[in-house]
Each structure stands twice: as C-alpha cells, then as structure tokens.
C-alpha positions as CSV (number, residue, x, y, z in Angstrom):
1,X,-1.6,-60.6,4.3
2,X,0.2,-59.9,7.3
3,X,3.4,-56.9,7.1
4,X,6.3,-58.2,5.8
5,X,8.6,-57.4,8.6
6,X,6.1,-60.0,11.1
7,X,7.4,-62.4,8.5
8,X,11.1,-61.7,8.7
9,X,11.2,-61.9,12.4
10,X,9.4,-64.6,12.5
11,X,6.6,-63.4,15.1
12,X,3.3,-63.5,13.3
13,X,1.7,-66.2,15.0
14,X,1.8,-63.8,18.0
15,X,-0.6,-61.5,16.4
16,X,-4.2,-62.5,16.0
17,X,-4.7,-59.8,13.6
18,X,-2.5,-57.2,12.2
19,X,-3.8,-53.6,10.0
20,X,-1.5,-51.3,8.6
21,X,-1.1,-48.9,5.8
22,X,-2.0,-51.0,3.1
23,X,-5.7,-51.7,4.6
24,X,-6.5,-47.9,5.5
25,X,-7.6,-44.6,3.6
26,X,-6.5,-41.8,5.8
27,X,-3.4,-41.5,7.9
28,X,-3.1,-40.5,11.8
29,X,-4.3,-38.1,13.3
30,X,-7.8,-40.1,12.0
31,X,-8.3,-43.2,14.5
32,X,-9.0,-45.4,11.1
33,X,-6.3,-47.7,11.5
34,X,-7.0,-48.1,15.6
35,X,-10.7,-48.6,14.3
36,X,-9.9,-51.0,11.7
37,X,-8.1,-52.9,14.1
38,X,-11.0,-53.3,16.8
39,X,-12.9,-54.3,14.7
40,X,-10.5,-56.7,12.9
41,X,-10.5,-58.3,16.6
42,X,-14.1,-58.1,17.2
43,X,-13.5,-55.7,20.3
44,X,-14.8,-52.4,20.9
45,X,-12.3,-49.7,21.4
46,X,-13.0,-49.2,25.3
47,X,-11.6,-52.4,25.5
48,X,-8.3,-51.5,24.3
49,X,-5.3,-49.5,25.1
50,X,-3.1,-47.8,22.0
51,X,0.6,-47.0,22.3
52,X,2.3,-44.5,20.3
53,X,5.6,-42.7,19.8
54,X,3.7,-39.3,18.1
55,X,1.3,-36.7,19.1
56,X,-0.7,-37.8,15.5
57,X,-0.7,-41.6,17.0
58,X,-2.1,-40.1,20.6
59,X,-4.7,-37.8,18.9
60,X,-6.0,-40.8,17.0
61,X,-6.3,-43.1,19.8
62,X,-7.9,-40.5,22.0
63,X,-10.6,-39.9,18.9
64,X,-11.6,-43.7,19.1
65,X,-12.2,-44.0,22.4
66,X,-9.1,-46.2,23.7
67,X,-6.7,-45.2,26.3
68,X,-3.2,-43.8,25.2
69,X,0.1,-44.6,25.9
70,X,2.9,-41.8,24.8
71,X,6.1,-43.4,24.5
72,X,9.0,-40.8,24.4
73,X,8.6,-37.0,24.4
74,X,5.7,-34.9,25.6
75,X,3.2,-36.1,23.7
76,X,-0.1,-34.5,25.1
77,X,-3.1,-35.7,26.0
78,X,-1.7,-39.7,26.8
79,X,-3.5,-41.2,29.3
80,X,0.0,-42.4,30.0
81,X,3.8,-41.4,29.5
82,X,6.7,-43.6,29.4
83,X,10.1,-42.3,28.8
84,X,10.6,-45.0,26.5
85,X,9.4,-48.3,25.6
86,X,11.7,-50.1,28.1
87,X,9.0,-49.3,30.5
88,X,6.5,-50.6,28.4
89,X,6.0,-53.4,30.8
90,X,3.0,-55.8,31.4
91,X,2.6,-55.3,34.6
92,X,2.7,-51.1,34.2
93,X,-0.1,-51.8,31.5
94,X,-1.9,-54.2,33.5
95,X,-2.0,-51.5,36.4
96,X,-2.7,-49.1,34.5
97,X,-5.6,-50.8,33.1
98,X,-7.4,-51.4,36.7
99,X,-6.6,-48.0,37.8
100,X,-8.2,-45.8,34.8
101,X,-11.5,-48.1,34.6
C-alpha cells in the first residue's frame, strides 16, 4: 500500500515502487529504508542516487553505497549540495551522474 499522501495528490502511478516508515525497522541514520527500496526496484544501490534534506538522510545513503544529494544546509559528506530543491533539476542530476561514474 502506497503512502497516503501519493493518493491525495494523485501521483502514484509515477512511482514504480514506494517504501516508507511503515515497511522498515530502524530509522536513518541506518540505510534500511534506501536498501528496502533497491531492492523493491530490483536495482543495486550503485545504480542509484538518494536526496535528502538531513545529515541522518546523507549518512544513510552514503552507508548503502548510493550517491548523495544534500538539499539545504551543510549537510556533510553529499556527494552533492543544492541550496534547495529548486535546483533539483534533471539535467543537474543527469550531469552529475556522468561526471561522478
């Protein structure tokens, strides 16, 4: 069952797969939810970039092996910083993709 709020704003069919709270045992700074999530997608976490607004969010990322993305403050360790998620761009992602393999 996807999170409610995917319902309300009527954008779960853009999600192929979607782990939150509800489906994990321990919080952030453990990379279980990113991990439950790669593998709920069948991808390894190499393959994937994480974004997150918190040094906890980065921390786990880093642990499972994705690439970070620190949106906001100085959040250490992030592969990448944006100022905020208006930046968040698909091309910026997409470059930043080719240029940290």
């Amino acid at each position: 069952m996807p999170p409610a709020i995917l319902q309300t704003l009527d954008i779960r069919d853009y999600f192929d797969f979607c782990v939150d709270a509800a489906r994990i045992s321990r919080s952030k700074p453990d990379p279980e939810i990113f991990l439950a999530a790669c593998e709920g997608l069948g991808v390894n976490p190499c393959e994937c970039i994480g974004v997150e607004d918190a040094q906890a969010g980065i921390d786990a990322i880093n642990a499972c092996g994705m690439r970070s993305v620190g949106i906001g403050g100085a959040l250490r360790d992030a592969d990448l910083h944006l100022p905020s998620t208006e930046f968040l761009t698909w091309p910026r992602l997409s470059a930043f993709w080719q240029n940290d393999k």
